[in-house]
GUTIKE-804598 format. One line per 3 residues: number of its first residue (from 1); for each residue x, y, z of N, C-alpha, C, O. Coordinates in steps of 0.2 Angstrom, whole numbers, plus 5000, padded with zeros to 4 digits. Layout:
NUM> X,Y,Z,X,Y,Z,X,Y,Z,X,Y,Z; ...
# end
This chain:
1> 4513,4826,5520,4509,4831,5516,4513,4837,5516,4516,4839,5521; 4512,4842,5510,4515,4846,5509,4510,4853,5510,4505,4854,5507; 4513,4857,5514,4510,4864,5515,4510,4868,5510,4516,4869,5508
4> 4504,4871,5508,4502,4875,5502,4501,4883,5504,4495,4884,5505; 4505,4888,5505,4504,4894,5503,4503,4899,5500,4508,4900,5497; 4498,4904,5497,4499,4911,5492,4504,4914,5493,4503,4920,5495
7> 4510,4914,5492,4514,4920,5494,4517,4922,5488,4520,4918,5484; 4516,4929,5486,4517,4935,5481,4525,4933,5482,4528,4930,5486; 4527,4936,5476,4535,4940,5475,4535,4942,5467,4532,4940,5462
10> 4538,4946,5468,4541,4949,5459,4550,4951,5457,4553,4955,5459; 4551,4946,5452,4557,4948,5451,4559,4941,5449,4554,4937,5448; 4567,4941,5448,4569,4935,5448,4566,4929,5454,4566,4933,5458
13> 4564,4925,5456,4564,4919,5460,4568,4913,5460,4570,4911,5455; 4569,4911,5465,4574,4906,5466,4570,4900,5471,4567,4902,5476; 4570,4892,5468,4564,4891,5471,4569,4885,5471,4573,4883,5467
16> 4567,4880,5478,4569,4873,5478,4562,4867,5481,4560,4868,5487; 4559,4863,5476,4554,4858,5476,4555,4855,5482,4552,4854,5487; 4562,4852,5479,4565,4848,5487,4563,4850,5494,4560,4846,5498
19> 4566,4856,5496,4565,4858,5502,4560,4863,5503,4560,4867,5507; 4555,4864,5498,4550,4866,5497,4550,4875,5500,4546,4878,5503; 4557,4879,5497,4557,4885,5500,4558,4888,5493,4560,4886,5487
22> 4557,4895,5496,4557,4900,5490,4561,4907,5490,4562,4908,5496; 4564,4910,5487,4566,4917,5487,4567,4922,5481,4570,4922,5476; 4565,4926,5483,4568,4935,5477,4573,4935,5477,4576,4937,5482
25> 4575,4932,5473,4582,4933,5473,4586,4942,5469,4592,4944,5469; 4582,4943,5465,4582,4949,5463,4576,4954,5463,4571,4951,5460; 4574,4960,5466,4568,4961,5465,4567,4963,5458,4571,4963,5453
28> 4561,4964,5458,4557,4967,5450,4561,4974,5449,4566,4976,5445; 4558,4978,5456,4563,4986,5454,4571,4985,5453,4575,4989,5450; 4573,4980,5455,4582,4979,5453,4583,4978,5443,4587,4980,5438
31> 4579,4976,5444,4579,4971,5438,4576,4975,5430,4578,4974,5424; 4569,4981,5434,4570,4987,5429,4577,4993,5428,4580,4995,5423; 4577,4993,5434,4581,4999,5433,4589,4996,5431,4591,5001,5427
34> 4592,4990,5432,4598,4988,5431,4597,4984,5424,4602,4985,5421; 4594,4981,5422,4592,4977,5416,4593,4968,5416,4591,4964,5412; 4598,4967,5423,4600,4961,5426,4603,4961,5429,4606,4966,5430
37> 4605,4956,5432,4609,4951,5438,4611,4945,5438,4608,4941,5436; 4618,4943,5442,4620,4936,5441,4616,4935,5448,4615,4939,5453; 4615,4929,5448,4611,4925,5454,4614,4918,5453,4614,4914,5449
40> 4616,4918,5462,4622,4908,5461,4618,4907,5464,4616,4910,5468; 4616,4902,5462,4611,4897,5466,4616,4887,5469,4621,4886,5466; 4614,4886,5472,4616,4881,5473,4613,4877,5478,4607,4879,5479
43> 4616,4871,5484,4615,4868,5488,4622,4866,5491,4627,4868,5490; 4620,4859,5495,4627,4856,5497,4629,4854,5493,4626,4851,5490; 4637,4855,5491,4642,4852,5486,4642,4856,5479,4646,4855,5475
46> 4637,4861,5478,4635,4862,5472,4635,4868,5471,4631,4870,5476; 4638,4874,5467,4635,4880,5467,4637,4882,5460,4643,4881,5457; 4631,4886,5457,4630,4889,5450,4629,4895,5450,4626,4898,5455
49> 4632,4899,5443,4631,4906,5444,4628,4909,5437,4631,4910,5432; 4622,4910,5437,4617,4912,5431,4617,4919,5430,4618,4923,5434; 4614,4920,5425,4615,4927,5423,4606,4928,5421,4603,4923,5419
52> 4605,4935,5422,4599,4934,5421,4597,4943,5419,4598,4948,5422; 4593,4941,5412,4593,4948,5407,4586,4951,5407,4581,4947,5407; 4585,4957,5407,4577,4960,5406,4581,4963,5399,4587,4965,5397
55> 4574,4964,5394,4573,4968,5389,4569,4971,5389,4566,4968,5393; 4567,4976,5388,4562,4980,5387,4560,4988,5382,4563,4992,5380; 4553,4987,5380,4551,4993,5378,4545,4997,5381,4541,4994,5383
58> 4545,5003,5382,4543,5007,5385,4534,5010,5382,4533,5016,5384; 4531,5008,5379,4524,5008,5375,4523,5013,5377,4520,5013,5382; 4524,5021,5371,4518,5028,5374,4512,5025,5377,4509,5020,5375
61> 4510,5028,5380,4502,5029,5384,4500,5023,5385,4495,5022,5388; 4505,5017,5385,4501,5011,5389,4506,5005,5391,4511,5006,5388; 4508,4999,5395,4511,4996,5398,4519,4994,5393,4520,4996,5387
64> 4523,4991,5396,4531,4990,5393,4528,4984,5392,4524,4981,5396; 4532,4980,5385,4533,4976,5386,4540,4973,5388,4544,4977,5389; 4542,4968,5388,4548,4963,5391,4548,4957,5391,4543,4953,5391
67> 4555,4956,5391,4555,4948,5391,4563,4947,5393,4568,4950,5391; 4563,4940,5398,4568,4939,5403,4572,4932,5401,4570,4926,5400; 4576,4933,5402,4582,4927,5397,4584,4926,5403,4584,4930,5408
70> 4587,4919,5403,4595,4917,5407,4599,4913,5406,4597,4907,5403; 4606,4914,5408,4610,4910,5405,4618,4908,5409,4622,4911,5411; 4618,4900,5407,4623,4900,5411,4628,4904,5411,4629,4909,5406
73> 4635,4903,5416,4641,4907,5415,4642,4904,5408,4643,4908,5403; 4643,4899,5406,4645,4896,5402,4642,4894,5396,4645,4890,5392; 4635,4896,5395,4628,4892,5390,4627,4900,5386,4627,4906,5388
76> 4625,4897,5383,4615,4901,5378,4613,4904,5383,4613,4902,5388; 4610,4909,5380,4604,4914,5382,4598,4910,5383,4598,4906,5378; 4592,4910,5387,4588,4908,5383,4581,4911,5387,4580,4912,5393
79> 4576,4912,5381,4572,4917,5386,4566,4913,5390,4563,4908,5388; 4565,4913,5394,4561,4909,5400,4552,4914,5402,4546,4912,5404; 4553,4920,5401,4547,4923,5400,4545,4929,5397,4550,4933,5397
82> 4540,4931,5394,4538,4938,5389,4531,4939,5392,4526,4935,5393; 4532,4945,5394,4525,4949,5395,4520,4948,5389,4520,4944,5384; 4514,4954,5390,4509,4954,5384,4510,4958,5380,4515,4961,5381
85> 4508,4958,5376,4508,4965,5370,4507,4970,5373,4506,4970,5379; 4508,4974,5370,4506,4982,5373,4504,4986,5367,4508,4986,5362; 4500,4989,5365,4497,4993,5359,4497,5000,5361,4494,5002,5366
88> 4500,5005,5356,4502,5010,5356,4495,5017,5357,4489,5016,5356; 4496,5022,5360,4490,5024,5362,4489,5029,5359,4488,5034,5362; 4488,5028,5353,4486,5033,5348,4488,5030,5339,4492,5026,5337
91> 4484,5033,5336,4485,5030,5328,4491,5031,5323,4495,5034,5328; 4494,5032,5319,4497,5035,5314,4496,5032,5307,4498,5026,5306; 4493,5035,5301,4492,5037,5295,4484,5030,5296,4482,5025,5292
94> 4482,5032,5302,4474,5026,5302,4476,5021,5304,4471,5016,5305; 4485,5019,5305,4482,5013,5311,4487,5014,5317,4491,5018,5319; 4484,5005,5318,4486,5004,5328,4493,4999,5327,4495,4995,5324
97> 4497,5002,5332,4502,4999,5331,4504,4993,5340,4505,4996,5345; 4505,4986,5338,4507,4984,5346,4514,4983,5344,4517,4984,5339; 4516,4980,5352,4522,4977,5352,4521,4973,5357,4517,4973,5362
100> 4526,4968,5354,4526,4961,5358,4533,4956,5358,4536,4953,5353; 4534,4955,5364,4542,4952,5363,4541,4945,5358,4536,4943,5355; 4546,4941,5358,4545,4935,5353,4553,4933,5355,4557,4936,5358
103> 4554,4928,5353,4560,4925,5355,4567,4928,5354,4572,4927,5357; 4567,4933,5348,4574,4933,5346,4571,4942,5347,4574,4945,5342; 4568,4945,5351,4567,4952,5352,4562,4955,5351,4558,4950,5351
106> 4559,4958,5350,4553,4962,5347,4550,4964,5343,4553,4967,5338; 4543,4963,5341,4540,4963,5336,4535,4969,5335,4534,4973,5339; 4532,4970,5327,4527,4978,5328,4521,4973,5324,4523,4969,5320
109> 4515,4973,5324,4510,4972,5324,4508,4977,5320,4511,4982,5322; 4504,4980,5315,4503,4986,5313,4494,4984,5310,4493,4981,5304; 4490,4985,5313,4483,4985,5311,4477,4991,5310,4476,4996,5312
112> 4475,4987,5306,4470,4994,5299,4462,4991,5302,4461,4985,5300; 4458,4994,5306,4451,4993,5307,4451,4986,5310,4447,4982,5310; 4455,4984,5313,4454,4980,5320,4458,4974,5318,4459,4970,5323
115> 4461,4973,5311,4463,4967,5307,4472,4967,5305,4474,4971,5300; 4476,4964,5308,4483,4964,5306,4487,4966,5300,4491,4962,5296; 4488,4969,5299,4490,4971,5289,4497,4967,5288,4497,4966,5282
118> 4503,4966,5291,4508,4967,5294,4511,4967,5301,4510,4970,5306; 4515,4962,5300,4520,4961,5304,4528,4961,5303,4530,4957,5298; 4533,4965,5307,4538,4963,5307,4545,4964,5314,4541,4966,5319
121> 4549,4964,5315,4556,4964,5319,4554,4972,5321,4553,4976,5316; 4554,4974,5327,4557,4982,5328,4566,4982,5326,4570,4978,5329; 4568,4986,5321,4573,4988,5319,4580,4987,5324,4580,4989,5330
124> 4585,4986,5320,4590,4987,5324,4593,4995,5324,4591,4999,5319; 4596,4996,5329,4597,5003,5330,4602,5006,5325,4607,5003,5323; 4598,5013,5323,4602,5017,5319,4599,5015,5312,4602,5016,5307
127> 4593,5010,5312,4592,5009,5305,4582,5009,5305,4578,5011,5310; 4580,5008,5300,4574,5009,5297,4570,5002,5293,4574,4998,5290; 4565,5001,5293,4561,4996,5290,4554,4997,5288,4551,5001,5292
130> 4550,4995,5284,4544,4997,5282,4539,4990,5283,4540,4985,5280; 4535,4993,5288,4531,4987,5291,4523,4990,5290,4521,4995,5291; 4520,4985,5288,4511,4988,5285,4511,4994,5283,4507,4997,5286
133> 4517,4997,5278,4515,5003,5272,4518,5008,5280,4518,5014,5278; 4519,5008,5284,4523,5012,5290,4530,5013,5290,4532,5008,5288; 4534,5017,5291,4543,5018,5291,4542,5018,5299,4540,5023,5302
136> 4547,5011,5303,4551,5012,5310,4555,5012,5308,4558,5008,5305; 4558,5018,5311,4566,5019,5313,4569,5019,5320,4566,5023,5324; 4573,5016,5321,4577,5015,5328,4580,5020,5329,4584,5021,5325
139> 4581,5026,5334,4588,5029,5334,4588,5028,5341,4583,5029,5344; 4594,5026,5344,4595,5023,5350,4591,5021,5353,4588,5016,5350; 4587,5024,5359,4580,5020,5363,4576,5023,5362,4571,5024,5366
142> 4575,5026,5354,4569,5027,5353,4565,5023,5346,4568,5019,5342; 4559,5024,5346,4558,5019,5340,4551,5025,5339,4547,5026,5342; 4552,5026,5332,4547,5030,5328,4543,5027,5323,4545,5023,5320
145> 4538,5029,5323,4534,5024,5319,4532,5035,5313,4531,5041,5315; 4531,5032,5307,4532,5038,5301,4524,5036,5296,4522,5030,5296; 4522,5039,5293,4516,5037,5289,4513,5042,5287,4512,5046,5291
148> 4510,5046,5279,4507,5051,5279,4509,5058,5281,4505,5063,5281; 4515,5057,5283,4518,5066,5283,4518,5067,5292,4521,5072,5294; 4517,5062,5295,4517,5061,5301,4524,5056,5305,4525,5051,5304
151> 4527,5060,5311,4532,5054,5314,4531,5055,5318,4530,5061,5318; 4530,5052,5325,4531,5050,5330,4533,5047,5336,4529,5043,5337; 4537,5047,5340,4538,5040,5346,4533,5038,5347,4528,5042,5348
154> 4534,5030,5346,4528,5025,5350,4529,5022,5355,4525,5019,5359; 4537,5022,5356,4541,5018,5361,4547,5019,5363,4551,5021,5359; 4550,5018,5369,4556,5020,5371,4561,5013,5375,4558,5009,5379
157> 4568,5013,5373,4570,5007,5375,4573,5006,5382,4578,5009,5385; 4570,5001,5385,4572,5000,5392,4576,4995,5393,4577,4991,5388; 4579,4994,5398,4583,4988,5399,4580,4979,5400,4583,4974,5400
# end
């Protein structure tokens, strides 16, 4: 029979079913503040060395989102988890703006009275886009969302 546990951790994890053990192999704070780490994992005869990416946006007035990729020395990226949305904490030109990662990076939600109007990609940097009748522009790690004589940060780029 096998012994069942609670035990918490945050960050990268590194787990073996086999030998039923576990470890952080990076913490969560490493992994904010650095944006990743390689981690070799292996056993007897065998060792691997993965890379492992955070992305991130910084949501004025409310939670970051992120999403965490890994990949081998030798392979594809591939994202393995994403946070929740995160919805900006205030209006601009009467609506609500979220974000939320998605596979190929991050998205803007842009809602009028409770209901979606638009969606599309937060911009690549140094450029602009018109998303539900709103102008985001990128300029490095910041992301502006513009409407009615109004501009803004709604968000700031983290690792």
């Amino acid at each position: 029979p096998t012994a069942q546990q609670n035990i918490t951790g945050s960050g990268v994890v590194v787990a073996s079913a086999d030998r039923e053990i576990w470890t952080v192999a990076v913490p969560r704070s490493q992994l904010s503040l650095q944006g990743g780490a390689t981690v070799v994992v292996g056993g007897v005869g065998w060792r691997e060395t993965v890379r492992v990416d955070r992305s991130s946006w910084s949501v004025v007035g409310n939670d970051s989102v992120y999403s965490m990729s890994i990949a081998r020395a030798d392979g594809q990226s591939r994202t393995v988890y994403t946070s929740s949305p995160s919805t900006f904490d205030g209006r601009v030109a009467g609506r609500n703006l979220t974000l939320r990662p998605v596979d190929d990076g991050f998205e803007i939600a842009v809602r009028r009275n409770g209901d979606v109007v638009d969606r599309g990609p937060v911009p690549e940097n140094t450029s602009s886009r018109e998303i539900g009748g709103l102008t985001f522009e990128r300029n490095r790690s910041r992301l502006y969302a513009a409407g009615n004589g109004t501009r803004v940060v709604v968000a700031r780029a983290g690792n």
